[in-house]
C-alpha positions in Angstrom: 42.9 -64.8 84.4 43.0 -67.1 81.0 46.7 -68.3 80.5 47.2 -67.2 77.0 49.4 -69.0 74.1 52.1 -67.2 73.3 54.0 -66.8 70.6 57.7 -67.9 69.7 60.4 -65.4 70.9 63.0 -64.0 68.7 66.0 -65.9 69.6 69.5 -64.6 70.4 72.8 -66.3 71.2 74.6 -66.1 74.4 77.7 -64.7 74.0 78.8 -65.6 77.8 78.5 -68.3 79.6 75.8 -69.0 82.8 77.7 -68.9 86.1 75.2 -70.7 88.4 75.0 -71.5 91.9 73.4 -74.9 93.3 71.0 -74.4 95.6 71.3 -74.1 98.7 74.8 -71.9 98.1 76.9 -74.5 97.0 79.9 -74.3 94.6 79.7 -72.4 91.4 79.5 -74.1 88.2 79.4 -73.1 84.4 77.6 -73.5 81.0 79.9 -73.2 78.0 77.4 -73.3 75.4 74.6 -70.5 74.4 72.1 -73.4 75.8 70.4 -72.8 79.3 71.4 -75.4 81.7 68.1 -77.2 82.4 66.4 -76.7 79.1 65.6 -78.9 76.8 63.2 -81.2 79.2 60.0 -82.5 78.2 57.1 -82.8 81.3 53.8 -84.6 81.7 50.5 -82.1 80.6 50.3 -80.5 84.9 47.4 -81.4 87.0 44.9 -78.4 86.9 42.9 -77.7 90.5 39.0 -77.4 90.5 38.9 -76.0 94.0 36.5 -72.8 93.1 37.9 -71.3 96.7 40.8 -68.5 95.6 39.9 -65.5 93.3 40.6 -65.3 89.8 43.9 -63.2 90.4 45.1 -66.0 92.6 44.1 -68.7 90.1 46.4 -67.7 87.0 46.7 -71.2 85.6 43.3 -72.3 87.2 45.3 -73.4 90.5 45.4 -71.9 93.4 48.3 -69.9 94.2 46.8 -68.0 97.3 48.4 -67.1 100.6 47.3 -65.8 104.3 47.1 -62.2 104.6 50.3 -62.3 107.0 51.9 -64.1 104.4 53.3 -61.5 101.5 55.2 -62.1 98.3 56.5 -58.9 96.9 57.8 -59.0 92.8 59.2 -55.9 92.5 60.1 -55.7 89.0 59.3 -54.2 85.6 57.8 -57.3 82.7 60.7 -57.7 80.0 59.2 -57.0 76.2 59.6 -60.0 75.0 55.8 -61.8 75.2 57.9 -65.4 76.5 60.2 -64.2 79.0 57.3 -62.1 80.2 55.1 -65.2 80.9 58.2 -67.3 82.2 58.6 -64.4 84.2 55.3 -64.3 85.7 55.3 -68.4 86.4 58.6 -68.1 88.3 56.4 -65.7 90.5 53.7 -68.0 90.6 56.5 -71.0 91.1 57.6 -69.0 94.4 54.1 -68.4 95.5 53.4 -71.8 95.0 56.1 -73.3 97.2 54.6 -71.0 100.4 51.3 -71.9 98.9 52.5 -75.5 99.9 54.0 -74.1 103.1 50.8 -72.4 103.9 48.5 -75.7 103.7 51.3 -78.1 105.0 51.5 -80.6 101.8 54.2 -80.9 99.3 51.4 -82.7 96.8 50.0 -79.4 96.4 48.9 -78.9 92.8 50.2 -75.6 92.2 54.0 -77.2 93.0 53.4 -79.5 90.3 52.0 -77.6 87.8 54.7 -74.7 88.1 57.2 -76.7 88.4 59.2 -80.1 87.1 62.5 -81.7 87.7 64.8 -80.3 89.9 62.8 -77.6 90.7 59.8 -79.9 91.7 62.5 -81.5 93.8 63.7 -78.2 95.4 60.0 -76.8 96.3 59.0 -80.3 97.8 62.5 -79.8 99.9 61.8 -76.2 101.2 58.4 -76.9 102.3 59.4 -80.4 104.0 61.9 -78.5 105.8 59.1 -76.2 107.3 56.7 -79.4 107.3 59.4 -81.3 110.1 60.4 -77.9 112.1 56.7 -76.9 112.3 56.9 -73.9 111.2 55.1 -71.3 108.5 56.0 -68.4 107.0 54.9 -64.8 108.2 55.8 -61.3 106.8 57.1 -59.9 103.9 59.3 -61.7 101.3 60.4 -58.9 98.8 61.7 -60.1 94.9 63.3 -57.6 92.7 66.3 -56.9 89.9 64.7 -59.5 87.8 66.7 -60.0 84.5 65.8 -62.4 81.7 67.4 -64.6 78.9 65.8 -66.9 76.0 67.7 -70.0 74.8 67.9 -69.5 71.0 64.7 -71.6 70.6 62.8 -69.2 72.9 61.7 -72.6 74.6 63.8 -71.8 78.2 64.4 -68.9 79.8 66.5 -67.8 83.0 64.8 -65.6 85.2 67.1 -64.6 88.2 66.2 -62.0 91.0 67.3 -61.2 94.2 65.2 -61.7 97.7 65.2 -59.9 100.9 63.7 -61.5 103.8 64.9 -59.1 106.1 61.1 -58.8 107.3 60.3 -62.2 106.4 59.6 -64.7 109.7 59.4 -68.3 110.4 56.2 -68.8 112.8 55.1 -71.7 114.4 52.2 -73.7 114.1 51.2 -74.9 117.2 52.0 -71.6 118.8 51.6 -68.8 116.2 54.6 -67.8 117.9 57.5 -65.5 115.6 60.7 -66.2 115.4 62.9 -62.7 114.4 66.7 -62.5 113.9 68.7 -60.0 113.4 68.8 -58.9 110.0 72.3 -59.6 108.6 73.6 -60.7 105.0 72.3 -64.2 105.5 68.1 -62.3 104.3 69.6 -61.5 100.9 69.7 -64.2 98.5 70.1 -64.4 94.6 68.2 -67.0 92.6 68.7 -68.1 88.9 65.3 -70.3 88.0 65.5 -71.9 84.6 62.0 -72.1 82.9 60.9 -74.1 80.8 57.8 -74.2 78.5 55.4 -77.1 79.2 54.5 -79.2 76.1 50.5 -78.4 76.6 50.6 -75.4 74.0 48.3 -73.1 76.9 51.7 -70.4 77.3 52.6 -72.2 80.9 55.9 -72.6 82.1 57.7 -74.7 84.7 60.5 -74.3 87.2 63.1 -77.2 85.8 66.0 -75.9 87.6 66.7 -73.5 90.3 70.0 -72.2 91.5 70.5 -70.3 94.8 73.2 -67.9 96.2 73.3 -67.4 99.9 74.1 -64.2 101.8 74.5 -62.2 98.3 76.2 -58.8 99.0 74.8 -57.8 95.4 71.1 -57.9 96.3 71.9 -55.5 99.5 
């Protein structure tokens, strides 16, 4: 589908402060200001792919986003009404499905990366699928996303979209074998993320990953 321009959203003011996790589930930190950490950061017009190979569902922002049919990505969650944090919403999606996208076809260059994302979350998708890259591994089952929430900076131009993950029936495979590695499922498949979007300055509605924030084994997404 046509990425859309979209119009400004109605801005509030935070009257809390963001309690996020570094990635990876290191040590909490805070925002004391109605500002979204991460906002506020301007990015080069993204690459766009020609590759006519994926379907127009799987081409959202005319890059492929596509995955193998073993390879499932679950969003579980209802759009918010706002028309911004609804698109940011649906590019965080599209952010996630681009990093196993990556996965999938063993490059970190990969275009959809760089067009969803910027910054630190450029940074943390490169990370995730080098860390698959050097174990040689993929990614095989079902990777469910769900109790999405959403908040706008005043300006409208950043939102935080945070959700939890269960990969409970989620697998690492490897390559050369196609063999699957299972665990026992256990608190350390339920994760919370907190992805800071941010609108990129090409005026065609997309948003970019500029920050991501991840709690390990979260008892709240059980």
């Amino acid at each position: 589908m046509k990425r859309r321009t979209l119009p400004t959203a109605a801005a509030f003011a935070a009257a809390t402060a963001l309690l996020l996790t570094a990635c990876g589930g290191g040590d909490d930190g805070s925002a004391d200001s109605d500002q979204i950490e991460g906002a506020g950061q301007r990015s080069e017009q993204p690459s766009k792919s020609a590759e006519p190979a994926a379907p127009a569902q799987e081409k959202p922002d005319g890059v492929d986003v596509s995955l193998p049919a073993d390879m499932k990505l679950v969003f579980d969650w209802d759009k918010p009404e706002d028309k911004n944090e609804a698109a940011a919403m649906d590019d965080a999606a599209n952010y996630v499905r681009a990093i196993y996208h990556g996965i999938d076809k063993r490059t970190t260059d990969d275009a959809a990366l760089v067009a969803y994302s910027k910054g630190q979350g450029l940074t943390y998708g490169q990370t995730q699928i080098n860390a698959r890259l050097e174990g040689g591994w993929t990614a095989t089952g079902t990777r469910r996303h769900y109790q999405a929430t959403t908040r706008s900076t005043p300006a409208g131009d950043a939102v935080e979209v945070a959700f939890c993950v269960d990969s409970t029936k989620f697998y690492s495979k490897e390559v050369k074998t196609g063999k699957v590695i299972k665990g026992t499922p256990s608190l350390t498949d339920f994760d919370h993320f907190k992805i800071i979007m941010v609108k990129a300055p090409t005026g065609d509605g997309l948003w970019q990953a500029s920050e991501v924030y991840v709690e390990g084994k979260a008892a709240k997404c059980q």
